[in-house]
gemmi code that builds the backbone of each chain (N, CA, C; Angstrom):
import gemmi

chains = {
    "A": [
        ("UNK", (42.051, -25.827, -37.254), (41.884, -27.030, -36.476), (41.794, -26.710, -34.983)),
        ("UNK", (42.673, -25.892, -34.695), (42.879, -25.461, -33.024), (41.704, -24.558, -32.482)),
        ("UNK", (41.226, -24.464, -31.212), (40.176, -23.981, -30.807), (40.736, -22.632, -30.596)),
        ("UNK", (40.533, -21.927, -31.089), (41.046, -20.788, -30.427), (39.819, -19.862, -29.379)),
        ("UNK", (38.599, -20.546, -29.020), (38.008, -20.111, -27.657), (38.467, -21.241, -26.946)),
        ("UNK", (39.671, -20.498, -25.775), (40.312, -21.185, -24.531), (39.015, -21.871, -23.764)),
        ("UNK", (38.058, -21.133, -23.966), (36.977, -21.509, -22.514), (36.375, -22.728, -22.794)),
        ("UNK", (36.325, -23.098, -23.785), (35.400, -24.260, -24.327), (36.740, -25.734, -24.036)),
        ("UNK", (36.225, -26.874, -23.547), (36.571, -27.886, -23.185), (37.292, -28.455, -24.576)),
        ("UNK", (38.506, -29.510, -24.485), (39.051, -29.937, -25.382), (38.032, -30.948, -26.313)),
        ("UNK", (37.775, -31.396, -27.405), (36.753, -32.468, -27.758), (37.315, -33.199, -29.054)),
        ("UNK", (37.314, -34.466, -29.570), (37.904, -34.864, -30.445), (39.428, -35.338, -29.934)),
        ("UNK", (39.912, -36.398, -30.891), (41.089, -36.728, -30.803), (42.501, -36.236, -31.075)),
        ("UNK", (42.335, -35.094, -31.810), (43.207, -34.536, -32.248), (43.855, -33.526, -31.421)),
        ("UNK", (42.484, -33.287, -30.797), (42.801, -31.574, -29.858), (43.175, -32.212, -28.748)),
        ("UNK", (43.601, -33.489, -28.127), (44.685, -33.690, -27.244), (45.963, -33.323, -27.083)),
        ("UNK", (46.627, -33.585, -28.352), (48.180, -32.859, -28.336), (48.286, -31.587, -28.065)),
        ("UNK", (49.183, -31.029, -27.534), (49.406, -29.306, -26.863), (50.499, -28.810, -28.204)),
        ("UNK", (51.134, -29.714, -28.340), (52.338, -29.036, -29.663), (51.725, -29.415, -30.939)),
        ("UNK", (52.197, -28.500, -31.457), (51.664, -28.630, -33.507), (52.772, -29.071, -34.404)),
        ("UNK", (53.158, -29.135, -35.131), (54.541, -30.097, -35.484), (53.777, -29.779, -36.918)),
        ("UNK", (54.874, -29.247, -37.920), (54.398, -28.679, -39.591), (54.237, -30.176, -40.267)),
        ("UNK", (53.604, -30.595, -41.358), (53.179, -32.100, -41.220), (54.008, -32.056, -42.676)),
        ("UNK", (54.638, -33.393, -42.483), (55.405, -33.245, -43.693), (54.936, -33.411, -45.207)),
        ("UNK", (55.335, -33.228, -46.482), (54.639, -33.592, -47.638), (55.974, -34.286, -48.610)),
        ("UNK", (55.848, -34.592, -49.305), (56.355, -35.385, -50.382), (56.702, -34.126, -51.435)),
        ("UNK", (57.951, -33.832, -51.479), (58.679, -32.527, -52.215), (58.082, -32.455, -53.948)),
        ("UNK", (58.407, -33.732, -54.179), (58.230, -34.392, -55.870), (56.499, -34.561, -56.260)),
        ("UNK", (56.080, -34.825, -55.360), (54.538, -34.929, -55.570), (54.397, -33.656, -55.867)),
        ("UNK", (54.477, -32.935, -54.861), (54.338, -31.089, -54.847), (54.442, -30.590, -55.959)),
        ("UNK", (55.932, -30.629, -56.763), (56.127, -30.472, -58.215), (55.828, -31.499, -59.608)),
        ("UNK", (54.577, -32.419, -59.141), (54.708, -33.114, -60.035), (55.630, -33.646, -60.896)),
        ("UNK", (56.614, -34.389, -60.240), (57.838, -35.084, -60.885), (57.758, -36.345, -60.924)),
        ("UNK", (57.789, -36.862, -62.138), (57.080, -38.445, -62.890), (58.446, -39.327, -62.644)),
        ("UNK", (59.527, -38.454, -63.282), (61.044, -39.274, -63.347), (61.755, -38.552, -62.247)),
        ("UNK", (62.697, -38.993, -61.537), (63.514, -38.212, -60.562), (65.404, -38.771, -61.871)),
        ("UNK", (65.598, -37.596, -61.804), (66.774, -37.906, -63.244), (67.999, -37.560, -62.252)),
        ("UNK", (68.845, -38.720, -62.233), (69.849, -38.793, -61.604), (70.661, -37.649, -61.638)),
        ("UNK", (71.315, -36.969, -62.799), (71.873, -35.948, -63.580), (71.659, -34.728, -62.668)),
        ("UNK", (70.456, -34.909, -61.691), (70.967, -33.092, -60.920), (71.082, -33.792, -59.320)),
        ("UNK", (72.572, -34.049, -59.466), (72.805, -34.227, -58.457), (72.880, -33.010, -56.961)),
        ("UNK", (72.786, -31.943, -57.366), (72.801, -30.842, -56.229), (71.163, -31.088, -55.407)),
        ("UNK", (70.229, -31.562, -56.376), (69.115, -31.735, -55.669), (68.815, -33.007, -54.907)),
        ("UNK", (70.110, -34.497, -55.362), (69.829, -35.294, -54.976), (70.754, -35.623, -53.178)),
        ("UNK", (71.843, -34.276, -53.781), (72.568, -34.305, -52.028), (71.658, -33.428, -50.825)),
        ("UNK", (71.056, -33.048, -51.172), (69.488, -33.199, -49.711), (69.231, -34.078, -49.124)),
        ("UNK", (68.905, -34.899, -50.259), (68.646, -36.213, -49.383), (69.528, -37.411, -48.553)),
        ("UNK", (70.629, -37.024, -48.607), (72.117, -37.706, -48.126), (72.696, -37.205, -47.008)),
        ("UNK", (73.138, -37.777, -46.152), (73.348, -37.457, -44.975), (75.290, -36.960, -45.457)),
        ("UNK", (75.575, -35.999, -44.714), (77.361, -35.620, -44.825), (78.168, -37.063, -45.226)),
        ("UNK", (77.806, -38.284, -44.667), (78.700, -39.230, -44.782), (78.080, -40.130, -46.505)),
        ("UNK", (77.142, -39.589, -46.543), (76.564, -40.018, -48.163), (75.491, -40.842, -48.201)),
        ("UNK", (74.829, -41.560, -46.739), (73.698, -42.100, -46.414), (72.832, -41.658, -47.236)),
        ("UNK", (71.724, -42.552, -47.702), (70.566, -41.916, -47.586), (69.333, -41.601, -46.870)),
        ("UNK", (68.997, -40.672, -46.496), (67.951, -40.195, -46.087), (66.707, -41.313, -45.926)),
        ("UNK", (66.145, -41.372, -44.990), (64.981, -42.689, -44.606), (64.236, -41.570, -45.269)),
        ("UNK", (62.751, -42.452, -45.487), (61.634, -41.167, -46.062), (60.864, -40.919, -45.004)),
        ("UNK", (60.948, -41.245, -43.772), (60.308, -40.932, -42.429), (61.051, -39.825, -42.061)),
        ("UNK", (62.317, -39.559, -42.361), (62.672, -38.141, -41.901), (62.227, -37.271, -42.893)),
        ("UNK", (62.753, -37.288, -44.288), (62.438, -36.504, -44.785), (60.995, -35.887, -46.099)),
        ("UNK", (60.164, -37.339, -45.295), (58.645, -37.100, -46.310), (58.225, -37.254, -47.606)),
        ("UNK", (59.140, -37.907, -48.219), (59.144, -38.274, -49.384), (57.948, -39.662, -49.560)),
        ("UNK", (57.357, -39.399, -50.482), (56.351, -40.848, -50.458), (57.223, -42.003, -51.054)),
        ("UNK", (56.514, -43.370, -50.962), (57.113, -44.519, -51.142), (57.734, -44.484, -52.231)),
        ("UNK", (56.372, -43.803, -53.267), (56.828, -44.406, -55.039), (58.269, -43.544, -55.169)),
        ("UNK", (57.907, -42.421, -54.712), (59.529, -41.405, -54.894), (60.580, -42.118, -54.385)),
        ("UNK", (60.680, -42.329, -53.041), (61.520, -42.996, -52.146), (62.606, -43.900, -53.063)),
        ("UNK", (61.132, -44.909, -53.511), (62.045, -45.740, -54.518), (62.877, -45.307, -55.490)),
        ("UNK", (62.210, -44.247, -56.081), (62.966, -43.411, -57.801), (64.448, -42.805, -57.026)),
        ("UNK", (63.863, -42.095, -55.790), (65.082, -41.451, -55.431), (66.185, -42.593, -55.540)),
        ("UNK", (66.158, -43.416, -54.439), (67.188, -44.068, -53.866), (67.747, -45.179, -55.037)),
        ("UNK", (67.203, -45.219, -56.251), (67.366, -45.547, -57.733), (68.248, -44.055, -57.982)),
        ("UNK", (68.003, -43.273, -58.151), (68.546, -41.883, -58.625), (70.209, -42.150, -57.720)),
        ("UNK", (69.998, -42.069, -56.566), (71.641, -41.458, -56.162), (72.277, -42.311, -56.437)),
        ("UNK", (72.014, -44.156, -56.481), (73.121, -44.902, -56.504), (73.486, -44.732, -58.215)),
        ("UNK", (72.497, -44.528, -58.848), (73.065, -44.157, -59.890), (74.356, -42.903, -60.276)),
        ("UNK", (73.909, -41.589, -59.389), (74.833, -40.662, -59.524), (76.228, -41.343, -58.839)),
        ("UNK", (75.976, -41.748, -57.807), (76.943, -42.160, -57.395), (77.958, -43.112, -58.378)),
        ("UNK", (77.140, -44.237, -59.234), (78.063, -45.013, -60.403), (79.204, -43.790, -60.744)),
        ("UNK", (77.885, -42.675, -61.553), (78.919, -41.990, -62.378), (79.579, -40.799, -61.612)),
        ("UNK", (79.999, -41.276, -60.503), (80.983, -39.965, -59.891), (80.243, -38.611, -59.296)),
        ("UNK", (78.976, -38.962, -59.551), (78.299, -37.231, -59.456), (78.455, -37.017, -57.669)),
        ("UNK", (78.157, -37.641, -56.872), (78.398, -37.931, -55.777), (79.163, -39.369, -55.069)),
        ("UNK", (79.421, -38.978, -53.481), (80.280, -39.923, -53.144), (79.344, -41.127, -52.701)),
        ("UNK", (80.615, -41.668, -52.806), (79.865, -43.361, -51.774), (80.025, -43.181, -50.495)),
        ("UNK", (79.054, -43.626, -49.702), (79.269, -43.927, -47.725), (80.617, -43.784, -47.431)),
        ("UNK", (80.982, -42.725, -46.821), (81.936, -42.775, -46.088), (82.678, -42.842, -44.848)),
        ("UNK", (82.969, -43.683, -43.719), (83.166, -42.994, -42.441), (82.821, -41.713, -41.812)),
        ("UNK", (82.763, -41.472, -40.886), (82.625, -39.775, -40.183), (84.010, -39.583, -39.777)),
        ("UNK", (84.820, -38.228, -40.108), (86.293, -38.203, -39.797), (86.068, -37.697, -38.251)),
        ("UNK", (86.997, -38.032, -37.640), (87.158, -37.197, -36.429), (86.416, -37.462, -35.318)),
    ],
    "B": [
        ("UNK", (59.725, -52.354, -81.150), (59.125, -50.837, -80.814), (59.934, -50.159, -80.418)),
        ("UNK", (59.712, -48.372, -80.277), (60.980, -47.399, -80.098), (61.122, -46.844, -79.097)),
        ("UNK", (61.813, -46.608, -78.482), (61.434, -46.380, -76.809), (63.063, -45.383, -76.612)),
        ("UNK", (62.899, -44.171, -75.502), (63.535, -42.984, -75.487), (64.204, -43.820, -74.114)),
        ("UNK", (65.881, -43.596, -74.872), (67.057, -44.241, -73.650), (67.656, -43.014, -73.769)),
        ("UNK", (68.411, -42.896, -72.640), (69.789, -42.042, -72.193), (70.844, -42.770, -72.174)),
        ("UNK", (72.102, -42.389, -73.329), (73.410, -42.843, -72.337), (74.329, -42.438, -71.391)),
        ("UNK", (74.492, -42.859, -70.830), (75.357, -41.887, -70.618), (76.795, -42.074, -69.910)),
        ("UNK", (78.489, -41.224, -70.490), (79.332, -41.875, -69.970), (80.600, -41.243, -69.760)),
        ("UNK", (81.562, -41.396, -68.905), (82.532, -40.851, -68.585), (84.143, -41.447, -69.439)),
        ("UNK", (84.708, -40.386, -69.940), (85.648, -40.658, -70.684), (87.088, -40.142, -69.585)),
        ("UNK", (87.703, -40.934, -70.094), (89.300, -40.756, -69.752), (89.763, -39.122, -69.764)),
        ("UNK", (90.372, -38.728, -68.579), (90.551, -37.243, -68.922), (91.720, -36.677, -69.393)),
        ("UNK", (92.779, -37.470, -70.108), (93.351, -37.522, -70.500), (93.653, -37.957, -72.242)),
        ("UNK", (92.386, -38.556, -72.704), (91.977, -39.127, -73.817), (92.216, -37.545, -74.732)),
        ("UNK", (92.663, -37.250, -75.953), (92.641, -36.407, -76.585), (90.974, -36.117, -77.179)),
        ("UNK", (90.923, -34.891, -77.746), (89.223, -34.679, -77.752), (88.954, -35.756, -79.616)),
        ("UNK", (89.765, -35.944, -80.067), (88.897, -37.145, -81.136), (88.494, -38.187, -80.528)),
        ("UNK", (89.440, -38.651, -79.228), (89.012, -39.995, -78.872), (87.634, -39.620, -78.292)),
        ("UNK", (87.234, -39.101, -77.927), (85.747, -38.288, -77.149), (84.922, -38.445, -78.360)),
        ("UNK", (85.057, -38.096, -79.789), (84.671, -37.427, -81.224), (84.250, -39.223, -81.072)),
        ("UNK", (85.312, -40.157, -81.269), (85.274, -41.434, -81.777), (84.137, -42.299, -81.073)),
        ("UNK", (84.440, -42.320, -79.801), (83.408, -43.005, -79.009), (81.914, -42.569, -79.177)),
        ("UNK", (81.416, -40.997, -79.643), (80.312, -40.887, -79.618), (79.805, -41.119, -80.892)),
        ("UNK", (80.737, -41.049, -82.085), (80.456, -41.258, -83.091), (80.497, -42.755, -83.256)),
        ("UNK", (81.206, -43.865, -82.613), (80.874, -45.501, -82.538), (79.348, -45.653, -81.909)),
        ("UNK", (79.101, -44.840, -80.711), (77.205, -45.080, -80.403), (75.748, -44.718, -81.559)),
        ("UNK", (76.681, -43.508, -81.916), (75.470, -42.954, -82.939), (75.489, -43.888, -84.018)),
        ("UNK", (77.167, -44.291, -84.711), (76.633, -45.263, -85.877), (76.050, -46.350, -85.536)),
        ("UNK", (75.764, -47.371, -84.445), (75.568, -48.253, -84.184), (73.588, -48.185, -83.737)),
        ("UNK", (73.327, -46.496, -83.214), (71.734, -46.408, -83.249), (71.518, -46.559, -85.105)),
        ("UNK", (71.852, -45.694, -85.601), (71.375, -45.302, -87.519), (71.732, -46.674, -87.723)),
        ("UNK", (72.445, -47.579, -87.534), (72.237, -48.751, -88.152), (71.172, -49.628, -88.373)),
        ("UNK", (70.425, -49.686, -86.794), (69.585, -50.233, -86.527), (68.085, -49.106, -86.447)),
        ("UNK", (68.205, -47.894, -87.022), (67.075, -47.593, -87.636), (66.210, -46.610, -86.365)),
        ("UNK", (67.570, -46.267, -85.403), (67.495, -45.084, -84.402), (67.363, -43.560, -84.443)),
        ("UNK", (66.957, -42.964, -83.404), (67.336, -41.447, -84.110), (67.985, -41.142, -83.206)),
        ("UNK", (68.769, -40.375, -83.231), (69.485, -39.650, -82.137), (68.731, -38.255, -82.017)),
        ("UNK", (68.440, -37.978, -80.405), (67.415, -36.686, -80.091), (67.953, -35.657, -79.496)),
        ("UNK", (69.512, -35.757, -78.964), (70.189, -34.957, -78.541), (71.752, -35.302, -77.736)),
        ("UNK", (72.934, -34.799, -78.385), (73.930, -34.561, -77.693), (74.499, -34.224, -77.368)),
        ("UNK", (74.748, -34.383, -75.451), (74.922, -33.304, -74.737), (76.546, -33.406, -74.190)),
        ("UNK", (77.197, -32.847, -74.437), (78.690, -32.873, -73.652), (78.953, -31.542, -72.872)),
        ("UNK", (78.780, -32.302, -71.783), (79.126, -31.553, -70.570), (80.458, -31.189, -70.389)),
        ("UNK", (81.280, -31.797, -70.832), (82.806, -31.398, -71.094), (83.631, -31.896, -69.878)),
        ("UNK", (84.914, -31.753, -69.308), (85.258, -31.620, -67.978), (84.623, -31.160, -67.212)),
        ("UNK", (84.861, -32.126, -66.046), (84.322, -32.486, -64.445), (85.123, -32.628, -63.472)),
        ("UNK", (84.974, -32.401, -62.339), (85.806, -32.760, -61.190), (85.050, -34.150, -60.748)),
        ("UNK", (85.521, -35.232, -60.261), (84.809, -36.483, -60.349), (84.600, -36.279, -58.655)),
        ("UNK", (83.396, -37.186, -57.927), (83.127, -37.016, -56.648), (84.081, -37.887, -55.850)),
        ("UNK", (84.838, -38.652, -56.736), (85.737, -39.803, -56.014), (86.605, -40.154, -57.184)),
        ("UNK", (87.848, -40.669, -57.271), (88.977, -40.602, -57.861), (88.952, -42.116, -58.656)),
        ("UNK", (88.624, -41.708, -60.131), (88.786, -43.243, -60.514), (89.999, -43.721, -61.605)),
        ("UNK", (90.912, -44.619, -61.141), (91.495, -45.077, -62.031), (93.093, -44.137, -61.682)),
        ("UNK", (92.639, -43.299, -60.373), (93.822, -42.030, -60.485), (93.375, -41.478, -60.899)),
        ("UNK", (92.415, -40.901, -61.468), (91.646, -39.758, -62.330), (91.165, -38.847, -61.126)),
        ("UNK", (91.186, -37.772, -61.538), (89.977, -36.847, -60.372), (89.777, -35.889, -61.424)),
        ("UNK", (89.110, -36.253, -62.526), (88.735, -35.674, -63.190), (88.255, -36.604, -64.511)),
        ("UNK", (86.974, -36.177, -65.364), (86.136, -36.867, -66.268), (85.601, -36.087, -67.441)),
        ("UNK", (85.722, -36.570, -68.918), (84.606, -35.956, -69.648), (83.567, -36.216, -69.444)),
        ("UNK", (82.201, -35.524, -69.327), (80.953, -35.870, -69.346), (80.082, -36.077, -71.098)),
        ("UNK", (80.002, -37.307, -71.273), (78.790, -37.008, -72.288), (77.810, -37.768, -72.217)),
        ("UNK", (76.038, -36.965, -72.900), (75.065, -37.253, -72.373), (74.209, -37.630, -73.755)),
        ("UNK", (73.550, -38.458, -74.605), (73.295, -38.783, -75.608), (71.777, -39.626, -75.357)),
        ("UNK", (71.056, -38.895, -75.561), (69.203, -39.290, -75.834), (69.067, -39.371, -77.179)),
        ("UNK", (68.313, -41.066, -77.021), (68.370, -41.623, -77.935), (66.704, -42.334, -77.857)),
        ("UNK", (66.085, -42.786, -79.609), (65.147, -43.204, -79.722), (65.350, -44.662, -80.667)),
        ("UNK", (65.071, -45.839, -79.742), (65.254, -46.990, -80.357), (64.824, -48.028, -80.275)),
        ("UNK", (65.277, -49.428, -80.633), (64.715, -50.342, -79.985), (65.612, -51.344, -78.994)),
        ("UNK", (64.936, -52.018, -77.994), (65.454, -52.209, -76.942), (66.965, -53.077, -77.046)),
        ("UNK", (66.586, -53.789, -77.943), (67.515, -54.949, -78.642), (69.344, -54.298, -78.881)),
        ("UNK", (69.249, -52.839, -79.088), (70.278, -52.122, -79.766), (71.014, -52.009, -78.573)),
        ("UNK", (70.170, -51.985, -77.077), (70.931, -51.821, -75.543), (72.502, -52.737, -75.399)),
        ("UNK", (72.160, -53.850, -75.989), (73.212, -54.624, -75.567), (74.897, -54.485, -76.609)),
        ("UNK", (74.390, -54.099, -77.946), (75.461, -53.550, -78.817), (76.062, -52.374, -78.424)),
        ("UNK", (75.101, -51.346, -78.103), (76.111, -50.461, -77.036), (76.789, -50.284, -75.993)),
        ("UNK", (76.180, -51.235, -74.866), (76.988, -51.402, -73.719), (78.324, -52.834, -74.295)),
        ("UNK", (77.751, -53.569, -75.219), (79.325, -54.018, -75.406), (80.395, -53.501, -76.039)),
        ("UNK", (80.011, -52.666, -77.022), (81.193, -51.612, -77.618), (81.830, -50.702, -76.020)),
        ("UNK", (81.195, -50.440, -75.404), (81.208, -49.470, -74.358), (82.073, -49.994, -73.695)),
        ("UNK", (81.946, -51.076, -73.022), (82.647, -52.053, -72.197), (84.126, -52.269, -72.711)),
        ("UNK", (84.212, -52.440, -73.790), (85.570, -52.960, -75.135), (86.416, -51.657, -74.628)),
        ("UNK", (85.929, -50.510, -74.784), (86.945, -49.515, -74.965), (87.089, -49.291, -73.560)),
        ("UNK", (88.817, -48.771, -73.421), (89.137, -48.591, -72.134), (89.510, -47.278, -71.688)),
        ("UNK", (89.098, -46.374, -73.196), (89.037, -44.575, -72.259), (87.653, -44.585, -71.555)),
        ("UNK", (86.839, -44.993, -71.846), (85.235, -44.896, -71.022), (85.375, -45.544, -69.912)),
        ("UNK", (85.351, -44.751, -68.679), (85.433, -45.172, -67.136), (84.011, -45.472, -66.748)),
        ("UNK", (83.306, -44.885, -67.217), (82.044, -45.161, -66.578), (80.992, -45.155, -67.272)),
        ("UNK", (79.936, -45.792, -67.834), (78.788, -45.576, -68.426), (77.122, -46.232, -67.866)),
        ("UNK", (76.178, -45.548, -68.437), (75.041, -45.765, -67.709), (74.043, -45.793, -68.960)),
        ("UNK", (73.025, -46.724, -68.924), (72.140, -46.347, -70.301), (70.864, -46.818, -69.056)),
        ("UNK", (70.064, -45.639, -69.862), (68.434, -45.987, -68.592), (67.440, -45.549, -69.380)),
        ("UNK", (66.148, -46.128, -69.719), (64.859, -45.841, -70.106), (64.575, -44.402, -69.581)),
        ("UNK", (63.764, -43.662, -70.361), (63.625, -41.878, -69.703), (62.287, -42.076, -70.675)),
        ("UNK", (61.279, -43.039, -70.189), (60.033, -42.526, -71.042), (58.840, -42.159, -69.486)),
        ("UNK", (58.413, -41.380, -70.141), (57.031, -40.870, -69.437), (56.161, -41.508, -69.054)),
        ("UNK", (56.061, -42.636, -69.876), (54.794, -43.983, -69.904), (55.292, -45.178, -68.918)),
        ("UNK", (56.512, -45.224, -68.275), (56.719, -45.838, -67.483), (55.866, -46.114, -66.499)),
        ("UNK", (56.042, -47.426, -66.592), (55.241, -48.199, -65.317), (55.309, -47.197, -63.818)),
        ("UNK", (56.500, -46.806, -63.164), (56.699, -46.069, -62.155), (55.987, -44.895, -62.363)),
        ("UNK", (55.929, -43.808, -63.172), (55.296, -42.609, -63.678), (53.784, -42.574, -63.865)),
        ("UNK", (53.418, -44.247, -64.120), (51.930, -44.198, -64.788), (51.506, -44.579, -63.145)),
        ("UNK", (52.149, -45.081, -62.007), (51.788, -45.646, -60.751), (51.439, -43.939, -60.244)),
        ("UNK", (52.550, -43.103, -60.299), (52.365, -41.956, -60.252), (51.014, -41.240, -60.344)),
        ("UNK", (51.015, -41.011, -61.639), (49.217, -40.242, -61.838), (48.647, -40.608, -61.552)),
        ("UNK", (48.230, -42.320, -61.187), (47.080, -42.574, -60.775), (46.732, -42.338, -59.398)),
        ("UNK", (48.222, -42.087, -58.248), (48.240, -41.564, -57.017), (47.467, -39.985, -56.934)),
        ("UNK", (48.753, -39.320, -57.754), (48.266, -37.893, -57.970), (46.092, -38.050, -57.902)),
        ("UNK", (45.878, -38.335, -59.312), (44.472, -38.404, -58.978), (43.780, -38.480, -57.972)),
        ("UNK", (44.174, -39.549, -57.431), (43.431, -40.278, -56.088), (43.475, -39.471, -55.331)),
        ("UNK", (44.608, -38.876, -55.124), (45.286, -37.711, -53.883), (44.384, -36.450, -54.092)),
        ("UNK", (43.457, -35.926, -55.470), (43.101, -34.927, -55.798), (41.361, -35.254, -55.377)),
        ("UNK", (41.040, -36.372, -55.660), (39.935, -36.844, -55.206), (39.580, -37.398, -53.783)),
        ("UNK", (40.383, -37.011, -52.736), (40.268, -37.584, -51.563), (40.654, -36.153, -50.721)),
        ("UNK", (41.249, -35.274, -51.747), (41.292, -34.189, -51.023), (40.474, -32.670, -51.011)),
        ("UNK", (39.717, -34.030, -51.959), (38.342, -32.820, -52.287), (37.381, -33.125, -51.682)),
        ("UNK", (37.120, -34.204, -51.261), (36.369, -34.612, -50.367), (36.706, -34.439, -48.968)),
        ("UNK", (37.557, -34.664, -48.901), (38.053, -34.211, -46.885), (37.648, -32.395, -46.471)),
        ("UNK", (38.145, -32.144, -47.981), (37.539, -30.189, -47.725), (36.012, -29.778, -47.514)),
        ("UNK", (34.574, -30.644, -48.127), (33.546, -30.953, -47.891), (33.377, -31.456, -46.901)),
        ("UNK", (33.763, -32.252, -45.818), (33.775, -32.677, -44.522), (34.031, -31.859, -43.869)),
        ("UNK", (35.170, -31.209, -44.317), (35.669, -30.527, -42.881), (34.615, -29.279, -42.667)),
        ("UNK", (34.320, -28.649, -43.965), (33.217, -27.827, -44.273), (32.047, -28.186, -43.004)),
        ("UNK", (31.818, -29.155, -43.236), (30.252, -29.927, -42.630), (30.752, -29.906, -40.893)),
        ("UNK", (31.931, -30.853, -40.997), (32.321, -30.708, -39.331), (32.559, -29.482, -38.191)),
        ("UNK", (33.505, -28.288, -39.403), (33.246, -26.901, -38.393), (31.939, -26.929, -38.318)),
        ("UNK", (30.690, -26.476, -39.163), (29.454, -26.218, -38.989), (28.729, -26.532, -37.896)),
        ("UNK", (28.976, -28.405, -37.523), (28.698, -28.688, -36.707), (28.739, -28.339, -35.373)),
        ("UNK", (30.545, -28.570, -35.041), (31.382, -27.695, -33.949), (30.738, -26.692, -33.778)),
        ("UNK", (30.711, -25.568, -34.311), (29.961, -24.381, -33.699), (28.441, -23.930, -33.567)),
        ("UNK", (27.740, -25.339, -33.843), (26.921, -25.208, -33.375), (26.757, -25.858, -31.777)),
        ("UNK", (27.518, -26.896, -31.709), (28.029, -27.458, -30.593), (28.315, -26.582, -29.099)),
        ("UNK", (29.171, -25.373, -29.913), (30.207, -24.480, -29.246), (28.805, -23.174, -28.540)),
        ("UNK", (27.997, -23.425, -29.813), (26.968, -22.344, -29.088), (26.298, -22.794, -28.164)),
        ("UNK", (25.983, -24.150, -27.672), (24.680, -24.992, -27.138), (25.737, -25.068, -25.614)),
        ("UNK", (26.806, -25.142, -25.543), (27.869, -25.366, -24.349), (27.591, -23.872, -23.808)),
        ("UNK", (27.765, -22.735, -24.525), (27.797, -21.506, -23.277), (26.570, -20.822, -23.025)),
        ("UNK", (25.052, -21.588, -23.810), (23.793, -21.337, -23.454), (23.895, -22.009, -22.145)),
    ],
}
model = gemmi.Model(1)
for chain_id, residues in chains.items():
    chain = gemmi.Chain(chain_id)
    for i, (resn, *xyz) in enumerate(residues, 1):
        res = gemmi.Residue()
        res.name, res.seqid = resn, gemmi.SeqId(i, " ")
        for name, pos in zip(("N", "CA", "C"), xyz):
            atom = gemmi.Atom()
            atom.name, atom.element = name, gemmi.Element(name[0])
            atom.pos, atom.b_iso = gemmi.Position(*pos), 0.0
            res.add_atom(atom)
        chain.add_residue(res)
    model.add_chain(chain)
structure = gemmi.Structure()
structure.add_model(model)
structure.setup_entities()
């Protein structure tokens, strides 16, 4: 995408920005994952912030349809104990 | 029609292991009654629980995939409910053909066909660019 001959003038909309920023993708799309299964919860505390939040999908790139399965997925783990509920920040 | 559920549920950790034996054997007779199969059961055994229930900080895990009809949902979660070693239980649809899953592929596709086409563009657009790039330092 980037010009790499300096001498030539910037052109297009894109080649305005000076910083490159890695563009995010949707983890589950990537692996083709149809169901997100509550049951592995080690993969679902990524997406949870230390206090047990969840994760917006603007931070972490997840597409909508996932978004939804996910945030279906933890409150479920959460029912059964696999992880915690929202908690304060100590300290 | 027969449709693939999960149950799934947390027992008293203190319950002796028949009462564990009893409860899974009250779900299974209650699928074969109604003409279910049972496809797999999984006991995870003791757990450390993520939060303390009942005074408990600790849980049996068991996990039971099942093939049935929808109608049978409510006979199990009321047996489930009745007994008071089961702290926690969950029963959820786990089919493939789901509405959410089938929204799925048809993304996937789309996503495969739009990104086969943007690679043909972009093809066409460098081409352009450098011909561009040559006509600027003539």
């Amino acid at each position: 995408m980037s010009n790499q001959n300096s001498s030539s003038a910037p052109s297009g909309r894109y080649q305005k920005k000076f910083y490159f920023s890695r563009r995010k993708y949707c983890i589950f799309c990537k692996d083709k994952i149809k169901l997100i299964d509550y049951k592995n919860y080690k993969m679902l505390e990524n997406f949870t912030l230390e206090t047990g939040k969840i994760l917006p999908a603007r931070v972490t790139g997840t597409c909508s349809l996932h978004q939804k399965q996910l945030s279906k997925a933890i409150k479920r783990a959460r029912h059964m104990a696999f992880i915690k509920f929202v908690e304060p920040k100590r300290g | 029609m027969n449709r693939h559920y999960e149950i799934g549920f947390v027992i008293d950790p203190e319950a002796a292991e028949e009462d564990v034996k009893k409860v899974i054997d009250s779900v299974v007779e209650i699928v074969k009654k109604a003409n279910g199969n049972i496809e797999n059961v999984d006991e995870w055994g003791r757990r450390r629980l993520a939060y303390s229930i009942h005074g408990h900080h600790e849980g049996i895990y068991t996990f039971i995939t099942v093939n049935m009809k929808g109608a049978v949902f409510f006979e199990i979660e009321r047996r489930l409910k009745l007994n008071e070693k089961v702290m926690r239980f969950i029963i959820n649809r786990l089919d493939d053909k789901m509405k959410k899953a089938n929204r799925l592929t048809k993304k996937w596709k789309r996503m495969e066909r739009l990104s086969k086409r943007t690679a043909e563009e972009d093809t066409i657009e460098a081409e352009i660019s450098d011909e561009k790039e040559e006509e600027d330092h003539e």
